[in-house]
C-alpha positions in Angstrom: 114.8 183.0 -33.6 111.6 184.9 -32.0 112.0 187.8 -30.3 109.8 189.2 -27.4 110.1 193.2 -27.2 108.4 195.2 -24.6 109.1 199.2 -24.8 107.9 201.6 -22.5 108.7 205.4 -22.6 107.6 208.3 -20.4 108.0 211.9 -21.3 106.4 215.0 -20.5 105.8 218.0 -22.9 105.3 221.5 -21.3 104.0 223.3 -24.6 102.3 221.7 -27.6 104.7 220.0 -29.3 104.9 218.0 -32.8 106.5 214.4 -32.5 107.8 211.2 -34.7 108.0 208.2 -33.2 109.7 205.3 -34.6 110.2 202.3 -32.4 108.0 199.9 -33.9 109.6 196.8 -35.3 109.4 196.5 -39.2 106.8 194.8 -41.0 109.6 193.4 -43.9 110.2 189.8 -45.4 112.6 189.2 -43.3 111.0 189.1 -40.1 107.7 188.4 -39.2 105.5 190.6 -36.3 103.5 188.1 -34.8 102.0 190.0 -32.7 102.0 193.3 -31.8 100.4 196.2 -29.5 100.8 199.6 -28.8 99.0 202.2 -26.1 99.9 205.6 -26.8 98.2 208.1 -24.2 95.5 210.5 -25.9 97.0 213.3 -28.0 95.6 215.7 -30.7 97.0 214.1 -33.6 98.2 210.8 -34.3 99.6 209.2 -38.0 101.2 206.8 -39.4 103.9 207.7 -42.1 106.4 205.2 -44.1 110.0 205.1 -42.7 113.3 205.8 -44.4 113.4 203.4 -47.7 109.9 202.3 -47.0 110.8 200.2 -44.0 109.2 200.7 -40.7 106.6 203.2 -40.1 106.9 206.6 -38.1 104.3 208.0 -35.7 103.2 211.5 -36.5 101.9 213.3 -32.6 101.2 216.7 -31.7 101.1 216.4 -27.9 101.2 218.2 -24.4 101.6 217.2 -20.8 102.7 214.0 -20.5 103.6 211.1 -23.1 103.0 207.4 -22.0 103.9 205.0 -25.0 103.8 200.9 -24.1 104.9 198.8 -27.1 105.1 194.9 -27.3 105.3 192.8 -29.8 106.2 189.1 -30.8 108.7 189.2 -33.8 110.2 185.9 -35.8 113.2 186.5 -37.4 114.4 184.9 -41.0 117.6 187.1 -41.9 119.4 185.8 -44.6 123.1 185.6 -43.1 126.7 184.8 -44.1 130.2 185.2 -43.3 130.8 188.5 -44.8 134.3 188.1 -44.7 133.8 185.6 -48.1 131.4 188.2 -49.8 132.7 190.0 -52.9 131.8 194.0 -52.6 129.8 195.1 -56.0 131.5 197.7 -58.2 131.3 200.9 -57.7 129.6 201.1 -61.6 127.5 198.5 -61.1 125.8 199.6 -57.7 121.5 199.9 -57.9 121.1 203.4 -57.6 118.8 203.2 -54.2 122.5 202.1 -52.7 124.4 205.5 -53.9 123.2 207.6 -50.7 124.9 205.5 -48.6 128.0 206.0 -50.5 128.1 209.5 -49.8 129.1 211.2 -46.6 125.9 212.4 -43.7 125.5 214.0 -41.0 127.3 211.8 -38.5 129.6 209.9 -40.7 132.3 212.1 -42.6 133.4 209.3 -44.5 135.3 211.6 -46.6 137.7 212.5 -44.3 138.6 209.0 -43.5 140.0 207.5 -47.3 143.7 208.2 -46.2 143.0 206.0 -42.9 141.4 203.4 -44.7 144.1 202.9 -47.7 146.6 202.8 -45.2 145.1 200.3 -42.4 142.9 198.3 -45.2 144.7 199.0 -48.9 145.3 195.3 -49.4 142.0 193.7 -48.6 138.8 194.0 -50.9 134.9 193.4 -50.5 133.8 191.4 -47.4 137.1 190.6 -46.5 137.8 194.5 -45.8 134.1 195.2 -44.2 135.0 192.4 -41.4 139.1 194.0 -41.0 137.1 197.1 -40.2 134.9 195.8 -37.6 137.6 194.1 -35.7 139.5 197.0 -36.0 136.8 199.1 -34.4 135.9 196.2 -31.7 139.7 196.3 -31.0 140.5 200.2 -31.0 137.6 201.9 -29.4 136.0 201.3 -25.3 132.5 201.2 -25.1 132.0 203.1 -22.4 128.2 204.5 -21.4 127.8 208.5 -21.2 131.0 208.6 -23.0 129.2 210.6 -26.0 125.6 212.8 -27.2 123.3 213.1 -29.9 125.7 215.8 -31.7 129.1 213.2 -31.7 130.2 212.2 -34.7 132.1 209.5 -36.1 135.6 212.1 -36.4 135.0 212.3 -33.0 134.2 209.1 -31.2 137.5 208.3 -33.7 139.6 210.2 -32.1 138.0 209.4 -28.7 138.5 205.9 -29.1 135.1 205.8 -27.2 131.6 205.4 -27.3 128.0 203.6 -27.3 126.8 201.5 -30.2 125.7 204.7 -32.3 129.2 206.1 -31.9 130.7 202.4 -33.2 127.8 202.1 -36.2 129.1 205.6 -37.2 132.6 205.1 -37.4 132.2 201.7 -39.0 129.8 202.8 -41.7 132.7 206.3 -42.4 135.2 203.3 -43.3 133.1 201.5 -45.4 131.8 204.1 -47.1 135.4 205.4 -47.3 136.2 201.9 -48.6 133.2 202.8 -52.0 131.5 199.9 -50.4 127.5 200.8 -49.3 126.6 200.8 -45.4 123.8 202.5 -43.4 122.6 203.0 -40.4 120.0 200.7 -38.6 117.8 200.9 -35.6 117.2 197.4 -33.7 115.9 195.7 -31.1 118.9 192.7 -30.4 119.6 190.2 -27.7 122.3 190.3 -25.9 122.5 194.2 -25.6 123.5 195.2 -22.2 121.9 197.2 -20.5 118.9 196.6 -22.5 118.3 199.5 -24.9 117.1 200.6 -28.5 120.6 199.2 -30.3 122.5 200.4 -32.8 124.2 198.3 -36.6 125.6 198.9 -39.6 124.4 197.4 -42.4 126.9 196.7 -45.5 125.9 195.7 -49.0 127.5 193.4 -50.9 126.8 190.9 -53.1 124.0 192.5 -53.8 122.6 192.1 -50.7 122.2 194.1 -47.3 124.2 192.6 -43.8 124.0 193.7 -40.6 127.4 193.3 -38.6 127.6 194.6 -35.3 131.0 196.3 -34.0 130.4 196.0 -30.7 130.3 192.4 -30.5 127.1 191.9 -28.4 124.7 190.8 -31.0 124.0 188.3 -33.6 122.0 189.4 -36.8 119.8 186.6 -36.4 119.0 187.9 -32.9 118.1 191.4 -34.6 114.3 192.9 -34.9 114.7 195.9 -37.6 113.1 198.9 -36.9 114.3 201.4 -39.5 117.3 202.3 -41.1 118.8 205.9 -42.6 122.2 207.5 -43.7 122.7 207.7 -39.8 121.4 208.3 -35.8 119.4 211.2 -37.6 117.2 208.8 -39.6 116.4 207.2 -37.2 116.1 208.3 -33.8 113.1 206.7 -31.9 111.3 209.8 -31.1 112.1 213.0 -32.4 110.7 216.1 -30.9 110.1 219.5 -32.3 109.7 221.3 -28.6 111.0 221.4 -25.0 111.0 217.4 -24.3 111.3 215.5 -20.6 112.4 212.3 -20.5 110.9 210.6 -17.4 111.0 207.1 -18.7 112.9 204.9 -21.4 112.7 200.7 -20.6 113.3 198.2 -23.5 113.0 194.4 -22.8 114.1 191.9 -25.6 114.0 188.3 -24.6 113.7 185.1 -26.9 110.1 184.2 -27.2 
């Protein structure tokens, strides 16, 4: 599959402010950047920094007045996919230590408080098998419903809200897994097939030694996925991340196949 992404954001800054951008698509084996361009109006400082895990790259500013960023790029995916549901989960012992962070609870995902749940909605299943009872659980338990949440909800939250946006599903989906000793993180895409068109939102889940993206919300296919970044959760890997008074004037994201 090849992916055509066009991004264009529009913000103004009333004081100097320091920001990271990340909405670039990765530069990682598998997928390919074609082509790609980015315009970012004229600000004092601009670099370029390695993202969470080395994949991606973040955008250093320091800017004031206004913000124009226009990003496209041409991107061809070749994910290695599966049905998870068959995969065997890796033991706990046996896990490469760069997978052990996203055993542990963050920021957004408590995955601590949620071991009762998962032993007593998912005791009998194991590995792949219990990842994919988990995401039809969420698909099946929780609206998605726009507005319905903010930058500070968490996954005990949208649980107990039964509601949210692709962040708020991700979150609770990666709590249960990790609840489950079985790896997931967060990851920042662009995907066909989100509606409305937006930066979107997947866990990814390792197992058999290998990292899979699975999307809760049912709207898109891994194969239909350009990475951006990834991170223990939202906070990783928020798109622009602004260190000052920040004005929003314009978000538009495209993705169409190629």
């Amino acid at each position: 599959m090849k992916l055509s992404i066009r991004t264009q954001l529009e913000y103004e800054f009333p004081e100097q402010t320091d920001v990271l951008l990340q909405l670039e698509a990765a530069a990682i084996p598998e997928q390919i950047i074609e082509a790609a361009h980015i315009d970012i109006s004229p600000t004092e400082h601009f670099a370029r920094v390695a993202g969470h895990d080395t994949i991606g790259e973040r955008i250093w500013l320091r800017v004031q007045g206004k913000l124009n960023v226009d990003y496209s790029a041409d991107v061809a995916i070749d994910r290695l996919t599966s049905d998870c549901g068959s995969l065997n989960a890796v033991p706990t012992h046996l896990l490469p230590g760069e997978t052990v962070e996203y055993l542990l609870p963050s920021r957004y995902c408590p995955s601590d408080q949620f071991q009762n749940l998962v032993e007593a909605e998912f005791g009998g299943l194991q590995g792949g098998a219990k990842v994919m009872a988990i995401c039809d659980w969420i698909r099946n338990n929780l609206a998605y419903v726009a507005g319905s949440s903010d930058a500070s909800t968490s996954a005990l939250e949208t649980f107990v809200a039964r509601r949210g946006v692709c962040r708020d599903f991700a979150h609770l989906m990666i709590c249960l897994t990790r609840a489950s000793a079985i790896p997931a993180r967060f990851a920042s895409v662009y995907a066909l097939g989100v509606e409305p068109q937006d930066f979107h939102a997947v866990p990814e889940v390792f197992l058999d030694g290998t990292w899979y993206l699975v999307d809760p919300t049912g709207m898109a296919r891994a194969e239909d996925m350009a990475k951006i970044g990834i991170g223990r959760d939202a906070a990783d890997v928020s798109f622009l991340t602004s260190y000052g008074t920040t004005l929003l004037n314009l978000k538009s994201v495209a993705v169409e196949p190629a």
